[in-house]
N, C-alpha and C positions, 0 to 999 in steps of 0.2 A: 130220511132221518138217520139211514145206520151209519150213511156217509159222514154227515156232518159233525156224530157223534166221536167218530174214531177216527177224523181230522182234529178235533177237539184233543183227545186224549194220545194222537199222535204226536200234538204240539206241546203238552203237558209233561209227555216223557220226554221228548228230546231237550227242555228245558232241565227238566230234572236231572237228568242223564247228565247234561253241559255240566252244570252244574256242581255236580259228582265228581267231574275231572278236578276242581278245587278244592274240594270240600272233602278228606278222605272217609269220611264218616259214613257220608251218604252212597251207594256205591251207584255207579256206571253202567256196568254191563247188565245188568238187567233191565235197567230204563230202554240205552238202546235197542235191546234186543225188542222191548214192546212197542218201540219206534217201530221197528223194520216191520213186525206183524200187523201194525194199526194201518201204515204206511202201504203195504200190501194191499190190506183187506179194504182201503176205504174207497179204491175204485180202481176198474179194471185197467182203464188209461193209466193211470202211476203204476201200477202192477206189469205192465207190459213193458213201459219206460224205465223200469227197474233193472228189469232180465234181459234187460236189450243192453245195459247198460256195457263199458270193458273191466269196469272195479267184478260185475257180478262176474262176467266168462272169465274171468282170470283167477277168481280166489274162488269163487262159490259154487259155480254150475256147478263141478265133478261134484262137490259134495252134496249139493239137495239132490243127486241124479242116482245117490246112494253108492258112490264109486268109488269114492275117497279123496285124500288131499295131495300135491305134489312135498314133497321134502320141503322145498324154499317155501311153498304157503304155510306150512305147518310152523318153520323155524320163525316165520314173521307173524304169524298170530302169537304163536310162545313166547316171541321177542318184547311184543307188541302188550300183552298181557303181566310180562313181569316189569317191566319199565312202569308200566302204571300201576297195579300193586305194590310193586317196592319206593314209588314214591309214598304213597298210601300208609303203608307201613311204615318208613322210616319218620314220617312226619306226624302220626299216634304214638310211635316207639318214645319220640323226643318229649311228647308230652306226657310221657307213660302210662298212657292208656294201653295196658297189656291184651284183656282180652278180646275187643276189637281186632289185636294183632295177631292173637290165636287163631282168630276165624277166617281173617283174611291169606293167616300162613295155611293155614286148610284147604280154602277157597283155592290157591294158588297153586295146592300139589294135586286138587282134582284136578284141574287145568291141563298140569303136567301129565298128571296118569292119562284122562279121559284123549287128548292128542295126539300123548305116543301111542297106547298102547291099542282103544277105540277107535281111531278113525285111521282106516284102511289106506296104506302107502300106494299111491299111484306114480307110474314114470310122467317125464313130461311132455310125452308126444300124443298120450293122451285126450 
């Protein structure tokens, strides 16, 4: 039953999540991120096929290992983060919907701060 329920609400957020990439209102990164956890949790088989994965060993391992991130993973999340935001923002800006834009210009310097200055700089030999 746990399974089916959080393949259910796996496929829910990642709809939503897509979605979100259009839609700047609704946001993104939270949905995915409930992706990844539902996705995990809903069986050990995709959980294994996950962390096996090259996207996970290249971006993710060091960080769930509590290690930290390489300079270039960190510059392409941050990259990767304000490209989608600032389309986000500049397409509420045009409709002037300000405080949506507050929140997301908020949203975006935690990003900034939580990256640089939280998550612990690793070399790449690592």
């Amino acid at each position: 039953m746990k399974k089916a329920v959080f393949i259910c609400l796996e496929c829910i957020c990642f709809v939503l999540g897509t979605t979100g990439v259009f839609l700047p209102v609704l946001p993104t990164v939270p949905f995915y991120m409930c992706t990844v956890f539902f996705f995990a949790n809903s069986s050990q088989k995709l959980h294994d096929w996950f962390i096996n994965t090259q996207l996970y060993h290249k971006h993710l391992e060091s960080y769930m290992k509590k290690e930290g991130m390489t300079v270039k993973t960190k510059i392409s999340v941050i990259a990767t983060v304000t490209v989608l935001m600032g389309f986000g923002f500049i397409m509420m800006a045009r409709k002037e919907i300000w405080i949506p834009c507050l929140i997301l210009a908020a949203v975006w310097v935690g990003h900034i701060i939580y990256f640089v200055f939280a998550v612990k700089t690793i070399s790449q030999e690592q």
